[in-house]
C-alpha positions in Angstrom: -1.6 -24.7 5.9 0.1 -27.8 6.5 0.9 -29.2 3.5 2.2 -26.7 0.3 -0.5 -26.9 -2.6 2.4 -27.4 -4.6 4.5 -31.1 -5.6 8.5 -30.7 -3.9 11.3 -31.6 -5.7 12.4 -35.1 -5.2 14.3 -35.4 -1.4 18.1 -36.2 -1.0 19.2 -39.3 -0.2 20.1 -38.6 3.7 20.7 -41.3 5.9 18.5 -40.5 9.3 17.7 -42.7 12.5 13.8 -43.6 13.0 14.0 -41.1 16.3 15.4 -38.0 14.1 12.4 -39.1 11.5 9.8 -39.0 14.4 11.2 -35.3 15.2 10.5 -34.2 12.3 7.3 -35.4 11.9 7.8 -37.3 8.4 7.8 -41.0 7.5 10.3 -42.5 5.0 7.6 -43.9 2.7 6.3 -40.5 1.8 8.7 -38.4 -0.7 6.1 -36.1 -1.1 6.4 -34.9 2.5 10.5 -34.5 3.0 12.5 -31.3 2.3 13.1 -30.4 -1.4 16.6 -31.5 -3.1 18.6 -28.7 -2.0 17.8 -27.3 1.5 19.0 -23.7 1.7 18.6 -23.2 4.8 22.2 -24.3 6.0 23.7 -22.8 2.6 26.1 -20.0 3.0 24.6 -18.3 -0.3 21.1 -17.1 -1.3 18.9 -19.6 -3.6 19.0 -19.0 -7.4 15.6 -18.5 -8.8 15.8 -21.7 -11.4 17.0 -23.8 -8.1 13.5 -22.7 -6.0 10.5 -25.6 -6.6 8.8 -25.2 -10.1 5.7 -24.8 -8.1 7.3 -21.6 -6.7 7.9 -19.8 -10.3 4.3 -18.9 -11.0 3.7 -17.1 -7.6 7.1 -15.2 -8.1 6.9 -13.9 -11.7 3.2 -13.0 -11.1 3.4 -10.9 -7.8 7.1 -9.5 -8.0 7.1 -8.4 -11.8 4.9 -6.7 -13.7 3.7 -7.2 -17.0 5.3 -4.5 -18.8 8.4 -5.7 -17.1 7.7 -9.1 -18.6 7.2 -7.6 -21.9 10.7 -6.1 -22.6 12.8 -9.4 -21.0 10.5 -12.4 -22.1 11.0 -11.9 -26.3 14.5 -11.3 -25.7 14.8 -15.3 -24.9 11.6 -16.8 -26.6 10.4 -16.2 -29.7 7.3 -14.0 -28.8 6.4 -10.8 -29.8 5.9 -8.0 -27.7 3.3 -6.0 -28.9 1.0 -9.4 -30.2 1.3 -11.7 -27.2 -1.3 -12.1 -24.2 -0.1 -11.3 -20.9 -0.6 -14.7 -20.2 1.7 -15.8 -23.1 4.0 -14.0 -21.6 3.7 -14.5 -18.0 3.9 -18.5 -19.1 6.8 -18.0 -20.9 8.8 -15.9 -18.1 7.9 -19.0 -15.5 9.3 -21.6 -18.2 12.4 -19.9 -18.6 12.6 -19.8 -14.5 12.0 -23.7 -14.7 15.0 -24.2 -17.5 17.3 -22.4 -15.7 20.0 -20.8 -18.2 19.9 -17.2 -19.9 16.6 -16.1 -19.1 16.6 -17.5 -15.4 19.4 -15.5 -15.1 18.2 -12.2 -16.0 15.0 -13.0 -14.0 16.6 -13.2 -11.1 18.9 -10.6 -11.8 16.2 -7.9 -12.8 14.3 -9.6 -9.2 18.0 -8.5 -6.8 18.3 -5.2 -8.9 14.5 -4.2 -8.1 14.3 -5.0 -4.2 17.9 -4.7 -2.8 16.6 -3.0 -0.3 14.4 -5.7 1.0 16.6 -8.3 0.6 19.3 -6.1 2.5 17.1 -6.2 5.4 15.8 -9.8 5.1 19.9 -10.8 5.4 19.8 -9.5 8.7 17.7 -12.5 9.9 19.9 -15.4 11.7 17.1 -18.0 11.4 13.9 -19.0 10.4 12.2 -17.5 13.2 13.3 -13.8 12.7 12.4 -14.0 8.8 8.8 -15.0 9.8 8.6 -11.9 12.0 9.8 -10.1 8.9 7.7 -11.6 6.5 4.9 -10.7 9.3 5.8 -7.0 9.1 5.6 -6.9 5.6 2.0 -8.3 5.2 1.1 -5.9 7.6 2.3 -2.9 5.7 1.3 -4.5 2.7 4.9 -4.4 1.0 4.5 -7.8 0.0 6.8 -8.1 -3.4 10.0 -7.3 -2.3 9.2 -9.4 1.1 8.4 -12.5 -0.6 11.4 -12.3 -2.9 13.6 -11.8 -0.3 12.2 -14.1 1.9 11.7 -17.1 -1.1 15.8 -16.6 -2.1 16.8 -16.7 2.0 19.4 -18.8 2.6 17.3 -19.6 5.8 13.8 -19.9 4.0 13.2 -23.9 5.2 10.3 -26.1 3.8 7.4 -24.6 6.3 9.1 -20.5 5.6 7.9 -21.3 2.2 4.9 -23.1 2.8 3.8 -20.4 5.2 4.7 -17.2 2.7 2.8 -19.1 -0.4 -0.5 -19.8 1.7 -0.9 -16.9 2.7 -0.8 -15.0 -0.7 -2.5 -17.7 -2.0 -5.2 -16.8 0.2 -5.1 -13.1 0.3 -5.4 -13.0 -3.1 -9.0 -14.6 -2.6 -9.7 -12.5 -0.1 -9.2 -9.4 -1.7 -10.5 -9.8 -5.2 -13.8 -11.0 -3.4 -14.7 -7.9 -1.3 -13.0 -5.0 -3.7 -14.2 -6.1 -6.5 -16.5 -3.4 -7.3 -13.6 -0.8 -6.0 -10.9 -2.6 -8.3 -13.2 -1.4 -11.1 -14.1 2.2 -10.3 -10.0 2.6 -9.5 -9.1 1.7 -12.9 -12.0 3.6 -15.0 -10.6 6.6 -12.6 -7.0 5.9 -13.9 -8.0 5.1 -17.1 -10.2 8.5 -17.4 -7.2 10.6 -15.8 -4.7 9.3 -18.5 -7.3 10.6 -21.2 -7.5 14.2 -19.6 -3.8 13.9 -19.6 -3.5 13.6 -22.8 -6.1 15.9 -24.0 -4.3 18.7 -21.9 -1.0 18.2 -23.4 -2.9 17.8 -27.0 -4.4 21.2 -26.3 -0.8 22.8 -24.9 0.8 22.1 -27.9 -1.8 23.3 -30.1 -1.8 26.3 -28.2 2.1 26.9 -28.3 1.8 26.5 -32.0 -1.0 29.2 -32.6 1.6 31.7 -30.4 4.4 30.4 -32.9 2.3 31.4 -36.3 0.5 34.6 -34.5 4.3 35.9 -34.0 5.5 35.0 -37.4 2.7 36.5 -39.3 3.4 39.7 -37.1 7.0 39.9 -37.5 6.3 39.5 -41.7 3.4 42.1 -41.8 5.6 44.6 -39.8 8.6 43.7 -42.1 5.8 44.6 -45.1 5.4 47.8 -43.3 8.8 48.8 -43.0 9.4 48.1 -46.7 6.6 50.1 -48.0 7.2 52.8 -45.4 11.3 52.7 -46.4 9.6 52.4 -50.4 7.5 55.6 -50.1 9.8 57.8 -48.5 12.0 57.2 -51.5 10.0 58.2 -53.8 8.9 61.2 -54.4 5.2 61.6 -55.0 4.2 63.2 -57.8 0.3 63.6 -57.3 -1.0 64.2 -53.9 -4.0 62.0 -54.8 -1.9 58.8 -55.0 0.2 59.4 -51.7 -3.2 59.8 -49.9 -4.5 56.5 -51.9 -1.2 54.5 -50.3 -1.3 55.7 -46.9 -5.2 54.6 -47.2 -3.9 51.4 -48.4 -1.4 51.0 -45.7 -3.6 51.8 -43.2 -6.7 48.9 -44.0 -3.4 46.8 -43.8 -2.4 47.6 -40.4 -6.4 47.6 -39.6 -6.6 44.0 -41.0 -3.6 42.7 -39.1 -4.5 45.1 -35.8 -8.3 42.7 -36.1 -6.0 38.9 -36.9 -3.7 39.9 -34.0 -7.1 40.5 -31.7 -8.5 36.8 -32.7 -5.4 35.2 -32.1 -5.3 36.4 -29.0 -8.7 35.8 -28.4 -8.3 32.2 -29.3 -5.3 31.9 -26.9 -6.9 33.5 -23.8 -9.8 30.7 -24.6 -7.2 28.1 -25.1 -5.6 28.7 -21.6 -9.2 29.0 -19.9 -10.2 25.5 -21.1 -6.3 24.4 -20.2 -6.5 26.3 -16.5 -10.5 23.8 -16.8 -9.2 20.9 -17.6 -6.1 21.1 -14.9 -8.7 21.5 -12.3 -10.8 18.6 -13.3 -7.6 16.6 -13.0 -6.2 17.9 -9.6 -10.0 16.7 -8.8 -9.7 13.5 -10.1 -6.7 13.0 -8.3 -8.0 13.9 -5.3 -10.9 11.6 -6.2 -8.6 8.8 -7.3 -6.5 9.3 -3.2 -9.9 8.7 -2.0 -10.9 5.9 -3.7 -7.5 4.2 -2.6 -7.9 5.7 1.3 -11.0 3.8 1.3 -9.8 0.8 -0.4 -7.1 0.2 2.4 -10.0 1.2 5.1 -12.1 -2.0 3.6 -9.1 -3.9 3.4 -8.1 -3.4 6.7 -11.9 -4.4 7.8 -12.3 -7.2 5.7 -9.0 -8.9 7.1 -10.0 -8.2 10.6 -13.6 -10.1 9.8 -11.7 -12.9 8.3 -9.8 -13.7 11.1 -13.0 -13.2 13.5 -14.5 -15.7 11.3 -11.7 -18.1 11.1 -11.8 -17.9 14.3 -14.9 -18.5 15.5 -14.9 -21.7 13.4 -11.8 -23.3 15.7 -12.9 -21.9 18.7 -17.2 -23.7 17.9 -15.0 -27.0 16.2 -12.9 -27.4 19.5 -14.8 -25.4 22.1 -12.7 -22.5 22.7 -13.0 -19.2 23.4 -12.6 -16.7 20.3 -9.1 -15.2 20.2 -9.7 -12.5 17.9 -12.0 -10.9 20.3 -10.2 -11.7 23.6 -10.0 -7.7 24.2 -13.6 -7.3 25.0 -13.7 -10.4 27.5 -15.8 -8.9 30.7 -16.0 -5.4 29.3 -19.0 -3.7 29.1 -19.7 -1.9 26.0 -22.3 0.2 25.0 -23.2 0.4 21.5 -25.5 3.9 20.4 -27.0 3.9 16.8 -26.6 1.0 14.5 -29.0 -1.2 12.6 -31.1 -3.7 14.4 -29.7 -6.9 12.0 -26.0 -5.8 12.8 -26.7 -4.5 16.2 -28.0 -8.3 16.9 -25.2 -9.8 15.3 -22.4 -8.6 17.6 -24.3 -8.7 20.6 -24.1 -12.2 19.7 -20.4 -12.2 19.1 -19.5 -10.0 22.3 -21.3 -12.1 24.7 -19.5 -15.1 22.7 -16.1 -13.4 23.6 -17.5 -13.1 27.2 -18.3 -9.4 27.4 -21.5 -7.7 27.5 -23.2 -5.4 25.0 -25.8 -2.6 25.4 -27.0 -1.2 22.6 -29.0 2.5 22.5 -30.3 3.3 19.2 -30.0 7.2 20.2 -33.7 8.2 20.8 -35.4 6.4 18.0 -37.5 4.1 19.7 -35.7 4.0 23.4 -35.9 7.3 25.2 -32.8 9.3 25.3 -32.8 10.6 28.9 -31.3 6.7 28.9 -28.3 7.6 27.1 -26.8 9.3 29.8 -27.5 6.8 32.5 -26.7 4.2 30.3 -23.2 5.4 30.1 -21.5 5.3 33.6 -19.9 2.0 34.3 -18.7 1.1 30.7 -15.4 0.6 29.6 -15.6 1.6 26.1 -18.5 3.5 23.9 -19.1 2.6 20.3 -21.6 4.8 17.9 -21.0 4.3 13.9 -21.1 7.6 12.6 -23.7 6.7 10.0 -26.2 5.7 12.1 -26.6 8.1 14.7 -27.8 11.6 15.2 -25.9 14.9 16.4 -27.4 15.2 19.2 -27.2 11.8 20.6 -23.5 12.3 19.5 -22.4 15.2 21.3 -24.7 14.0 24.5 -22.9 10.7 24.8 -18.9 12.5 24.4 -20.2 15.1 27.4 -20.8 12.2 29.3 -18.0 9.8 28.2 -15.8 12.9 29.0 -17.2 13.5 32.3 -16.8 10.4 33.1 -13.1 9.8 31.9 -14.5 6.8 29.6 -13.0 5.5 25.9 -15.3 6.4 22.7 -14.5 5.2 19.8 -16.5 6.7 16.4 -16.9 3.7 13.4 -17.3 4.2 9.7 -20.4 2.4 9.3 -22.9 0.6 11.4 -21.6 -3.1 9.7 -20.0 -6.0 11.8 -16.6 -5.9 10.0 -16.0 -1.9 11.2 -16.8 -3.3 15.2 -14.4 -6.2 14.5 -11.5 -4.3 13.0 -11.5 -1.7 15.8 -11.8 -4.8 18.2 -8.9 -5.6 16.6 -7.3 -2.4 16.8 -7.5 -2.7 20.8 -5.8 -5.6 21.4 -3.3 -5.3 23.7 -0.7 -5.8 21.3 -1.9 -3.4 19.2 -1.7 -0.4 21.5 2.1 -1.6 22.6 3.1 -0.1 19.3 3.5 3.6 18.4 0.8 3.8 15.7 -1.7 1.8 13.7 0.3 0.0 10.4 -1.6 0.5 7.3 -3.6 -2.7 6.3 -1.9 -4.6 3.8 -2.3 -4.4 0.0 -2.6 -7.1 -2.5 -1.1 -6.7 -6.0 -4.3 -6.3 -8.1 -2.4 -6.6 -11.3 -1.3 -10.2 -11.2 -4.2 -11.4 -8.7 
């Protein structure tokens, strides 16, 4: 973006030549367009949060706190309640007492340094504006963006087009990702949500069980002390008629009968307690392992959907101005040959390859085309493509004999859709394969949108 959808502070009143105005690119008509009041990028010192552009405050207090965070700092300045305000009460109130200034900018920006020192640590390390876009770069592609856009928003070398540049980009990842995880978003917190519950009902059950044990041990250590006085009782006296020492011991006896049988239920009842405690661990450790899943192939989509939206974006400038496609420059006069798929997708990226200049053979792996093709099909390409989904075994382990015999690349996808063929387009770009591994795709905050 070129502009920031956001109005600057007024400009300072600095005295420059028309030729220093022309290099910059601004007129002195337009206010709107100069740098803000206080330009931090020559200051020896980090920016305060209540000196950043009111603009700014929103987009900080909504991606680098959370709400619970908000919750025990906002009421301590304004004169909401905790418990009985929205999160959007509060998340309005934490950005007016950013705008203010005073108190509670203070201990915003405070509880901001406290939670990503670290990051802002390594942002200082950055001697101009260049090197902290190449850090703010790193971080969207890790997908550690909170402590990255703190850092980089409070740089003392974060100029007008830093900022611009940070804000637009959330601004549009946030679109991004609540548009094609929606569905995932939902399933992720019903998981959570559901996991808490077990949680709870294990611990419920835990305690309950502890306090059986507790009264099962007391009501055997009273019915043995019984025993001992009764036993300590009869030995003192001295019975006088056979007929009632029988009729005690007989009484004495259904006694320790009747506490033998409450000793055998309470065990009982604790064996079943720790069954249905061992049953409900396991259906936790399973939704937890269900829960890792769901989040391995949240990123996975993620990582897809950004490599589609920068085919796309870029296959609008390149029609608009008649250029070739840059997000697909690694396939330019490569021949790649394409096994399974789906007819409508399998026609949509021959259409993009041969766009990018390269040329794409598809084999649908002996549904309709004969497979003694495969093989001859193979020798001569650079790199094989089969989506996993959409192809059979044998088609699979004929086409990695040959790839193999041939010394050529193959390359499994998820699924047989264009945005798994563009992200592992993506993934072989040169500059990609300089590095030592594949970063994880980056990851929005889905609490604050």
């Amino acid at each position: 973006m070129h502009t920031p959808p956001f109005r600057l502070a007024k400009p300072p009143r600095l005295k420059l030549s028309s030729d220093e105005l022309a290099g910059t690119g601004l007129r002195a008509a337009d206010p709107c367009c100069t740098p803000a009041k206080v330009s931090f990028s020559n200051a020896k010192r980090r920016a305060r949060l209540a000196e950043l552009d009111g603009q700014l405050h929103c987009s900080i207090v909504g991606t680098c706190l959370s709400t619970h965070e908000l919750r025990k700092l906002v009421p301590k300045f304004t004169g909401l309640d905790s418990r009985d305000a929205s999160d959007l009460e509060i998340h309005h109130s934490a950005v007016e007492l950013a705008i203010d200034g005073g108190a509670g900018a203070k201990a915003l920006h405070k509880l901001l340094d406290e939670h990503y020192a670290v990051a802002i640590r390594r942002f200082d390390k950055a001697a101009d504006d260049v090197e902290l876009l190449k850090l703010w770069d790193e971080a969207l592609k890790s997908g550690d963006i909170p402590p990255a856009y703190w850092a980089l928003m409070t740089h003392p070398y974060a100029t007008l087009h830093v900022r611009q540049k940070a804000f637009g980009e959330l601004h549009m990842l946030s679109h991004l990702v609540g548009a094609a995880n929606r569905a995932d978003i939902r399933r992720l917190v019903a998981l959570e949500a559901e996991n808490a519950e077990l949680k709870e009902k294990v611990e419920r059950q835990q305690s309950r069980l502890q306090e059986i044990s507790m009264q099962r041990d007391a009501s055997i250590a009273a019915l043995n002390e019984q025993i001992m006085q009764l036993t300590a009782l009869a030995t003192r006296q001295t019975p006088t008629d056979p007929t009632d020492l029988e009729a005690e011991i007989s009484k004495l006896r259904d006694k320790l009968a009747d506490t033998d049988q409450r000793v055998a239920l309470h065990t009982s009842r604790r064996e079943a307690a720790e069954q249905r405690a061992q049953q409900e661990r396991g259906a936790a450790l399973a939704l937890r392992k269900s829960h890792d899943q769901a989040l391995a192939l949240l990123k996975l989509v993620q990582s897809e959907c950004d490599a589609l939206e920068r085919a796309t974006v870029d296959a609008a400038d390149s029609h608009g101005a008649g250029t070739r496609q840059a997000s697909l420059d690694s396939v330019r006069g490569k021949r790649i040959v394409y096994v399974g798929g789906r007819p409508g997708s399998n026609a949509a990226l021959k259409r993009l390859v041969e766009a990018a200049g390269g040329d794409f053979v598809v084999h649908d792996g002996g549904v309709e085309d004969r497979k003694g093709l495969l093989a001859a099909a193979l020798p001569g390409a650079d790199i094989v493509v089969f989506p996993v989904d959409c192809v059979d075994h044998d088609s699979m382990n004929t086409l990695k004999r040959v790839c193999d015999r041939h010394q050529i690349d193959y390359y499994p996808l998820r699924t047989a859709s264009v945005a798994s063929f563009v992200e592992l387009v993506d993934r072989l770009r040169p500059e990609h394969l300089a590095q030592l591994g594949n970063p994880p795709p980056s990851v929005f905050c889905m609490r604050h949108g």
